[in-house]
C-alpha positions as CSV (number, residue, x, y, z in Angstrom):
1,X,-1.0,-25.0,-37.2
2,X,-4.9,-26.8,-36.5
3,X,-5.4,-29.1,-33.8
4,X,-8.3,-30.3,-36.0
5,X,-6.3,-32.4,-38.3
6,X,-6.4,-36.4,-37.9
7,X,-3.7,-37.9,-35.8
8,X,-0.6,-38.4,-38.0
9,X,0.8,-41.4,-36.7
10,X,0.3,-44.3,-34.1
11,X,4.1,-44.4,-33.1
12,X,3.6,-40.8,-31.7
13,X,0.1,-41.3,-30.3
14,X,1.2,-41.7,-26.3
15,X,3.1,-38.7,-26.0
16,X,5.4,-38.2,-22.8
17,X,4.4,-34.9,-21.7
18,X,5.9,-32.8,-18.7
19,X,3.5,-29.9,-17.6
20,X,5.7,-27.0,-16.1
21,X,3.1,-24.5,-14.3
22,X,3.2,-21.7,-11.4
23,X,-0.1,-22.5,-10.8
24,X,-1.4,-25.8,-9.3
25,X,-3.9,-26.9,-7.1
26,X,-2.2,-27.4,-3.4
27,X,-5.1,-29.5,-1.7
28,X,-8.4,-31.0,-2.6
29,X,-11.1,-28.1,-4.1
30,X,-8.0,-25.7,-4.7
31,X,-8.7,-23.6,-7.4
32,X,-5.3,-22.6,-8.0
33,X,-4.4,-23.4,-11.9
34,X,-7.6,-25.6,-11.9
35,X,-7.7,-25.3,-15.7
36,X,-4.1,-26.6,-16.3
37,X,-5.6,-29.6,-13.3
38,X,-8.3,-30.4,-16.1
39,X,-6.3,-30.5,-18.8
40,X,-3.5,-32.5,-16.5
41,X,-6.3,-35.5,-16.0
42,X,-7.8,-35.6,-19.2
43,X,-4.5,-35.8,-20.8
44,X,-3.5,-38.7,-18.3
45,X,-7.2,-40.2,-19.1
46,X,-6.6,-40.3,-22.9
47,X,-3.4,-42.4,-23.2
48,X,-0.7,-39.5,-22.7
49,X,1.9,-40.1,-20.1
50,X,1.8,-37.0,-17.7
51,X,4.0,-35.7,-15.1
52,X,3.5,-31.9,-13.8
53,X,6.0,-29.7,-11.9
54,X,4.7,-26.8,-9.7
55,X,6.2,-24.7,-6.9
56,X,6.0,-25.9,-3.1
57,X,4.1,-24.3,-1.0
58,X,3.5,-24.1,3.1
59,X,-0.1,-25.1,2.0
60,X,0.8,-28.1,-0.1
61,X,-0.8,-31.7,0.6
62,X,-0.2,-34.5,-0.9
63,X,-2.9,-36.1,-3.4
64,X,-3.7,-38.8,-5.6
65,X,-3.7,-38.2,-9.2
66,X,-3.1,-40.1,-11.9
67,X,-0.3,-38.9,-13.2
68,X,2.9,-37.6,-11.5
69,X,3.0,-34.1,-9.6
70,X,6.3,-32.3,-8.1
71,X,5.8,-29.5,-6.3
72,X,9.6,-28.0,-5.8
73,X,10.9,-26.3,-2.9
74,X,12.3,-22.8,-3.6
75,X,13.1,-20.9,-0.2
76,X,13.7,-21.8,3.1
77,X,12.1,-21.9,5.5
78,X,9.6,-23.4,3.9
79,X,6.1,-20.8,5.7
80,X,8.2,-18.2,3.9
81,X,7.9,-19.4,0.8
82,X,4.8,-16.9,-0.7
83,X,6.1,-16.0,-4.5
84,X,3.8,-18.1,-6.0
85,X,-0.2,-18.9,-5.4
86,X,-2.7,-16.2,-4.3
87,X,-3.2,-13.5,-6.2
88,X,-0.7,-14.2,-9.0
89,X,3.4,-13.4,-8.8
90,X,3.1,-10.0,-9.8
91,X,0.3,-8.9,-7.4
92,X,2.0,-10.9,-4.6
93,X,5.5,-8.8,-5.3
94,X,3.7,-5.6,-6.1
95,X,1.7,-6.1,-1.9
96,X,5.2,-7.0,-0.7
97,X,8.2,-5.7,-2.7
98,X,11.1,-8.2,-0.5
99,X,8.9,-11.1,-2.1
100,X,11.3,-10.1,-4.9
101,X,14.5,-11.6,-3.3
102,X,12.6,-14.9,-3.6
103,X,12.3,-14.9,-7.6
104,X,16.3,-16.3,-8.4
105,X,15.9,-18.8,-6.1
106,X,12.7,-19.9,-7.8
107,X,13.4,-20.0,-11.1
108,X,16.9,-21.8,-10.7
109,X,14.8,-24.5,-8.6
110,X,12.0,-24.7,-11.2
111,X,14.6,-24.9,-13.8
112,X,16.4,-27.9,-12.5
113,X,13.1,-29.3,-11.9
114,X,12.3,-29.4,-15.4
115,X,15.2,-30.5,-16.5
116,X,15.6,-33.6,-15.0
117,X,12.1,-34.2,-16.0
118,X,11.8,-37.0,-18.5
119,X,8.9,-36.1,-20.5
120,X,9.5,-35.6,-24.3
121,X,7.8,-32.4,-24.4
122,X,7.7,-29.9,-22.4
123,X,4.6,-27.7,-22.2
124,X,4.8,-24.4,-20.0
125,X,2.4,-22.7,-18.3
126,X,2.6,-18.5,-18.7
127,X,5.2,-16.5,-19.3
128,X,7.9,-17.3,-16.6
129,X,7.4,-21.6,-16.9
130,X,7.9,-20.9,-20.7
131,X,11.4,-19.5,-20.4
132,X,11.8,-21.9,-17.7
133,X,11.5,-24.1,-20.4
134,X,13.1,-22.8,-23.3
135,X,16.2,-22.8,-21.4
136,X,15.7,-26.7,-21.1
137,X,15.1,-27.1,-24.4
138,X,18.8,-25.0,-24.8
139,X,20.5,-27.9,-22.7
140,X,18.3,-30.9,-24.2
141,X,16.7,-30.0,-27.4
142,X,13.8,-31.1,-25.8
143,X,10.2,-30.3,-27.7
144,X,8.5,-27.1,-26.0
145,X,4.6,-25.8,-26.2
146,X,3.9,-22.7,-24.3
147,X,0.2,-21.8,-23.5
148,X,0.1,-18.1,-23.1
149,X,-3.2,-15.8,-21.0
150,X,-4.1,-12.9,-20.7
151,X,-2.0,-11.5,-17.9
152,X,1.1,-12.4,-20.5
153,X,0.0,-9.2,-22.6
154,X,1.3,-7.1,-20.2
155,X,4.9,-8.0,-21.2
156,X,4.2,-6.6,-24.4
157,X,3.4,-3.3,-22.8
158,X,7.2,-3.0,-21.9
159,X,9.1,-3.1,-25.6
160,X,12.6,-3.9,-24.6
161,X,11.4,-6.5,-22.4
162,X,9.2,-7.4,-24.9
163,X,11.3,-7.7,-27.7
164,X,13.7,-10.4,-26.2
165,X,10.5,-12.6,-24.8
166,X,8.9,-12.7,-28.3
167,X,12.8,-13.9,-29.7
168,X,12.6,-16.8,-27.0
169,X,8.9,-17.2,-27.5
170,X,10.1,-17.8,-31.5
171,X,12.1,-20.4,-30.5
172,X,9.5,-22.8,-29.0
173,X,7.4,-25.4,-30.9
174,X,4.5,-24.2,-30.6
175,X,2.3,-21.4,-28.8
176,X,-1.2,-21.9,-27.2
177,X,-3.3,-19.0,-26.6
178,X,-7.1,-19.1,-26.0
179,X,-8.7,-16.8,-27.7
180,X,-8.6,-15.6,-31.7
181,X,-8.4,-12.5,-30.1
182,X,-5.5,-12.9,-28.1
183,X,-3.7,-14.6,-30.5
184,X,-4.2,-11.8,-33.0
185,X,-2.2,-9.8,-30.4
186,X,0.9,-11.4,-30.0
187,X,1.5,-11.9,-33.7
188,X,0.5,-8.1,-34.2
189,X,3.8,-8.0,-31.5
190,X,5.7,-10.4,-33.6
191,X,5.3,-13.6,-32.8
192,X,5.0,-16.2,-35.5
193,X,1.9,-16.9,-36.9
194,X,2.8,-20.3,-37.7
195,X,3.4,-21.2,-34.0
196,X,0.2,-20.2,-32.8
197,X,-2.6,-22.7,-31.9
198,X,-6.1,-21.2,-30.7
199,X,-7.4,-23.8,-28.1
200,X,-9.7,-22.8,-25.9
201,X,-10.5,-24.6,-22.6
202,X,-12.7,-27.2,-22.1
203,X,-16.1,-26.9,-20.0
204,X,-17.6,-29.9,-17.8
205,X,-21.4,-29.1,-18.6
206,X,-22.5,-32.1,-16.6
207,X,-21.4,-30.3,-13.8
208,X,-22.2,-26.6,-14.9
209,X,-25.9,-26.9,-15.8
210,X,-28.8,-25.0,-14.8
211,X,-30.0,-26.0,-11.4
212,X,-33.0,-24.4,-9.1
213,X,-32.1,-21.2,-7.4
214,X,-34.0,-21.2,-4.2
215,X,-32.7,-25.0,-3.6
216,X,-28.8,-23.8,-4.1
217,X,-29.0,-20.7,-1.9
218,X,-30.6,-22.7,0.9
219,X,-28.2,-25.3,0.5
220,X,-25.2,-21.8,0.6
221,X,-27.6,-20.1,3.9
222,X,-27.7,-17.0,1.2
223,X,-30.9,-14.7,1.3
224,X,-33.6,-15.4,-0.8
225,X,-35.5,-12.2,-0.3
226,X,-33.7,-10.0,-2.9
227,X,-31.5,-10.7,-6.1
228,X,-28.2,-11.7,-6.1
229,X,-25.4,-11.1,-8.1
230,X,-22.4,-12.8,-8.1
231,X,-18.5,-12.5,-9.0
232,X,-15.8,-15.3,-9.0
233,X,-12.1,-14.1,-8.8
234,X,-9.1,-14.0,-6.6
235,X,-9.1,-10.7,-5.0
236,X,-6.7,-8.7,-6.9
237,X,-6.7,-5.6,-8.4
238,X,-6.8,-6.1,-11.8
239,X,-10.3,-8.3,-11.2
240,X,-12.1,-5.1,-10.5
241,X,-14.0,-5.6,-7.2
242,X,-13.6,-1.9,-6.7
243,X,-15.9,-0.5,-9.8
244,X,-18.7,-3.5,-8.6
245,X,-18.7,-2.0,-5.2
246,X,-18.8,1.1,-6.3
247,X,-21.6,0.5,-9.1
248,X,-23.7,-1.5,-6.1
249,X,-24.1,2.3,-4.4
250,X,-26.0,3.5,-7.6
251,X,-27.8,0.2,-7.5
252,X,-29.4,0.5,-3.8
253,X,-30.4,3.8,-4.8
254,X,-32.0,3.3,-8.9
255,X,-33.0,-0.2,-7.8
256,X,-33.6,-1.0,-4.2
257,X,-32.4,-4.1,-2.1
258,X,-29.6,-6.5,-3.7
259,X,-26.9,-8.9,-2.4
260,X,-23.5,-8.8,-3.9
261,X,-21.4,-11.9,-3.0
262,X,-18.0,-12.4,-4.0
263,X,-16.1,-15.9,-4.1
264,X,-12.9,-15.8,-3.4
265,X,-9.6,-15.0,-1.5
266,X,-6.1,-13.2,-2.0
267,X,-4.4,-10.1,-0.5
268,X,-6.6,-7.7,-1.6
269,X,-9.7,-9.1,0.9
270,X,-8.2,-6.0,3.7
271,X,-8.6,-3.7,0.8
272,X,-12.4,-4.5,0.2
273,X,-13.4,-4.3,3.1
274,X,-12.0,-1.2,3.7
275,X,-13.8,0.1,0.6
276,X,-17.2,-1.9,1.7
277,X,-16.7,-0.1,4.9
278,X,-15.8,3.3,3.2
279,X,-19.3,3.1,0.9
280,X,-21.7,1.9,4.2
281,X,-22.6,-1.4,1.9
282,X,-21.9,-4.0,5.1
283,X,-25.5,-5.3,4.6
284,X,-25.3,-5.7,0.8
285,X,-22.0,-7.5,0.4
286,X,-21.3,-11.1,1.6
287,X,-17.6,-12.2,1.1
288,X,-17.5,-15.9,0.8
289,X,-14.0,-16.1,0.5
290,X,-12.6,-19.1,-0.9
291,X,-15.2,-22.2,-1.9
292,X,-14.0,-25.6,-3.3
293,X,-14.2,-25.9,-6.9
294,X,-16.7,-28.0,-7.0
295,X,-19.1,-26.3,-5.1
296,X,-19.1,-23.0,-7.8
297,X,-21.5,-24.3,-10.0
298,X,-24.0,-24.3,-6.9
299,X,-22.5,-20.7,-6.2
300,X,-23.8,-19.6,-10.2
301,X,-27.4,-21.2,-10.1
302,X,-28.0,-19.2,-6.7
303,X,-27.0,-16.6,-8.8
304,X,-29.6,-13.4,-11.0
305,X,-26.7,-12.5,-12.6
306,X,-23.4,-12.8,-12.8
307,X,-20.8,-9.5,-13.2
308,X,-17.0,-10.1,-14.0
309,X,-15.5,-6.1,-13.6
310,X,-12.3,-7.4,-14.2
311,X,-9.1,-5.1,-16.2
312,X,-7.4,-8.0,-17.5
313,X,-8.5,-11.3,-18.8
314,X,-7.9,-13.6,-21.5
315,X,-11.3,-15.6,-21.7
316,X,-11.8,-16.6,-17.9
317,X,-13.8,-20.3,-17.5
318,X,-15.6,-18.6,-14.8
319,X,-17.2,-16.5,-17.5
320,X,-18.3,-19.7,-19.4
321,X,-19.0,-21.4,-16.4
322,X,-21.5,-18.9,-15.5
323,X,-23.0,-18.8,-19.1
324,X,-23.1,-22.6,-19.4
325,X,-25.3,-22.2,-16.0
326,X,-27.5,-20.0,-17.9
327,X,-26.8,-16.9,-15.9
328,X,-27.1,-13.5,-17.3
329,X,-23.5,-11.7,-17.5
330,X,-22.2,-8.1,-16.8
331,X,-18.5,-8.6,-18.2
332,X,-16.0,-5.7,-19.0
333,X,-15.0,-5.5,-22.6
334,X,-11.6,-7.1,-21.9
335,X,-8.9,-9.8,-23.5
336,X,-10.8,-12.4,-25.7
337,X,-14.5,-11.6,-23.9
338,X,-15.9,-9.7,-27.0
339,X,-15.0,-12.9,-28.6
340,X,-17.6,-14.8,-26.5
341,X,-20.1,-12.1,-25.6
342,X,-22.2,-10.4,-27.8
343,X,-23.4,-7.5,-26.0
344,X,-27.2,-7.6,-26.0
345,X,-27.2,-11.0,-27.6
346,X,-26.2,-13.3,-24.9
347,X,-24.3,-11.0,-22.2
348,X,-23.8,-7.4,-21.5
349,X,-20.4,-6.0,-21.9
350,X,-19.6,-2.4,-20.3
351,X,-16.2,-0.1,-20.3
352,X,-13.3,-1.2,-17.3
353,X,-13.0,1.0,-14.4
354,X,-17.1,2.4,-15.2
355,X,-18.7,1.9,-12.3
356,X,-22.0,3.9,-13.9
357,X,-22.1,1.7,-16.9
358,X,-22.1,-1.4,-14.6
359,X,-25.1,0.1,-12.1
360,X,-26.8,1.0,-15.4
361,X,-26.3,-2.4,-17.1
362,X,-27.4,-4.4,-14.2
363,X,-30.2,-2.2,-13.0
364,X,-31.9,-2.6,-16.5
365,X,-31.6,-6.2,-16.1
366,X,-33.3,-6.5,-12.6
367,X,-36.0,-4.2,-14.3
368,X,-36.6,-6.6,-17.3
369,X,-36.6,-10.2,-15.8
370,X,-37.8,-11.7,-19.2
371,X,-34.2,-10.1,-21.1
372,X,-32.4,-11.3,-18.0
373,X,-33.7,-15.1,-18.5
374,X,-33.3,-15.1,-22.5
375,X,-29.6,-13.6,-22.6
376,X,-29.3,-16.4,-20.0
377,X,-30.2,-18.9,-22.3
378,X,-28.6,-17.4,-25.2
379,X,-25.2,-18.1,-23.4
380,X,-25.8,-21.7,-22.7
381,X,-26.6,-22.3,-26.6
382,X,-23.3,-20.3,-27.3
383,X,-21.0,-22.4,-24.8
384,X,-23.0,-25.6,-26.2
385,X,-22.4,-24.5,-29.8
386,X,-18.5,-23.5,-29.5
387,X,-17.0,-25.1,-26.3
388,X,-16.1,-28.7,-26.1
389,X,-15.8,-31.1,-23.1
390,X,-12.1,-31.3,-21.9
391,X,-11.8,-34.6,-23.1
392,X,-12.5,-33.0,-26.4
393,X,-9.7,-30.3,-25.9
394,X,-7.8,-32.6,-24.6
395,X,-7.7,-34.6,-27.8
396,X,-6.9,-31.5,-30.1
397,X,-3.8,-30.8,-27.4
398,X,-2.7,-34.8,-27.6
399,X,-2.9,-34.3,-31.5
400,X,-0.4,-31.2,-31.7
401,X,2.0,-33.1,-29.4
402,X,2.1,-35.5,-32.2
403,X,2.7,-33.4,-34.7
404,X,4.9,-31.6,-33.0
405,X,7.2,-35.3,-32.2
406,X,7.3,-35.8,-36.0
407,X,8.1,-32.8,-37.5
408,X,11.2,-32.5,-38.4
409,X,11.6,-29.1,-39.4
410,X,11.2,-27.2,-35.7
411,X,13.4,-24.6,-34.1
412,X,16.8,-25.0,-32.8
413,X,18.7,-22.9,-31.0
């Protein structure tokens, strides 16, 4: 299936979509599902009649969009209410296993949420808002697209399980993933090669650009007496913070003075500083915790380099944001990265949990200024050259939706 085809018909060109998601964002500069946000407005801005459903949550308020949002209530009282947001469901229940009790009561709420939504298609969000959906479809017929990440490749690690979610996946319409990579994966596991659509995110380079460094860390109050390197991520486990800190110890020593600053919040913050405190590295590390989304493209250009140790991704738009910014990258070899980053080329990619290969990598860097600023520039020419706009993505999505409303031949159950 290509999202590069011409639209098929004008009947099916405003398309009624409902947007199920665990992962939305609660107040103004949120970054909480700020991607599914992006593709939410540009959707609404091209013609397409949206509506999304998300879970409640005590930090919820109200907005105006243009387009319809529900957040629905799942436990009460409502502060107790934590499934969802943060670090991600499974982190959250993995910190605090009662958070568990929580998960019937959400999905029968986000279930008859969607289904009394009225949008012709429903297109899910991850794993979970996919069989949310499917089980609409079961009581409606209603169309379903499911956009599948990285984290959903974990399910595929558990066969049984994994068995019965690649049945249901089967049965939807169509299946989003963002990567080549990725999507090599899941039909490797047995999903159907005809269902899957590679659609990457879009990118707002008008807002990621390059922009002067000592300007942007004035305008932050960071340091501009020694380089910086940056990493963007909830703080979870799987995004690695650990082996960075632990790398930034060899760094002091084989390079001399640096600042490590991490954006970001989630339940792992105790956890980092413990380790911060553990390794003696008080003055080297600056936890911003969370910044509005629009403020992170000031966050990259203060930026030398940026370093994603993460051990899980699909293909994170912080990663591309930071390459569209021209920033030098330090990624793990993980999900769909190898897809965008050709070590040497325009990034540096190093093993998961190898705290040595990321002091190495990013010590040679700070040594060689002139590599650092041409494997920054060779990024931005790869996101220019193979990344669209979100009103370009955007299109390609509205264009499956119509194919999807006038094909006659999709799965029943």
């Amino acid at each position: 299936m290509s999202t590069n085809d011409p639209d098929i018909s004008a009947s099916s060109s405003r398309p009624d979509i409902t947007i199920l998601t665990t992962s939305f964002p609660r107040f103004a500069g949120d970054n909480a599902g700020r991607f599914v946000y992006n593709f939410s407005y540009a959707l609404s801005q091209s013609g397409c009649t949206v509506q999304v459903i998300a879970p409640d949550d005590s930090e919820v308020i109200p907005q105006s969009f243009p387009f319809t949002v529900k957040n629905f209530p799942y436990f009460f009282p409502r502060s107790l209410q934590s499934l969802a947001y943060g670090a991600g469901m499974a982190s959250r229940i993995k910190r605090n296993g009662w958070r568990l009790l929580q998960l019937p009561f959400f999905v029968m709420a986000f279930f008859f949420a969607a289904l009394k939504s009225e949008g012709k298609i429903l297109h899910a969000y991850w794993t979970l808002a996919g069989l949310v959906a499917l089980a609409v479809k079961f009581f409606t017929g209603k169309y379903v697209v499911i956009n599948l990440w990285g984290s959903d490749i974990l399910f595929t690690k558990i066969p049984i399980l994994w068995y019965c979610l690649s049945k249901a996946f089967n049965r939807a319409d169509a299946i989003i993933c963002e990567s080549q990579d990725f999507a090599d994966q899941l039909i490797a596991k047995g999903l159907t090669r005809q269902r899957i659509t590679v659609l990457p995110n879009g990118l707002d380079l008008q807002q990621f650009k390059p922009m002067d460094q000592i300007s942007q860390r004035k305008q932050l109050g960071l340091p501009t007496d020694r380089p910086l390197l940056l990493s963007v991520g909830n703080l979870s486990e799987r995004k690695g913070h650990k082996y960075l800190l632990q790398a930034l110890s060899k760094i002091l020593q084989s390079y001399g003075p640096v600042l490590v600053v991490i954006v970001g919040e989630g339940e792992f913050r105790s956890s980092i500083e413990a380790t911060i405190a553990d390794l003696k590295l008080e003055n080297s590390v600056h936890l911003a915790g969370f910044q509005k989304g629009e403020t992170i493209a000031n966050w990259l250009n203060a930026a030398d380099i940026f370093i994603l140790p993460s051990l899980l991704e699909g293909t994170p738009n912080i990663l591309l944001e930071a390459m569209a910014c021209q920033l030098a990258v330090v990624s793990t070899r993980v999900g769909g990265v190898g897809h965008v980053i050709e070590d040497g080329t325009n990034g540096c990619l190093v093993q998961p949990k190898s705290e040595i290969e990321i002091a190495d990598t990013v010590v040679s860097l700070l040594q060689d200024p002139d590599l650092c600023q041409q494997l920054g520039k060779n990024a931005r020419e790869t996101i220019y050259s193979k990344y669209g706009s979100w009103k370009e993505q955007s299109l390609k999505l509205k264009n499956l939706y119509a194919k999807i409303l006038v094909n006659t031949t999709r799965s029943i159950f």
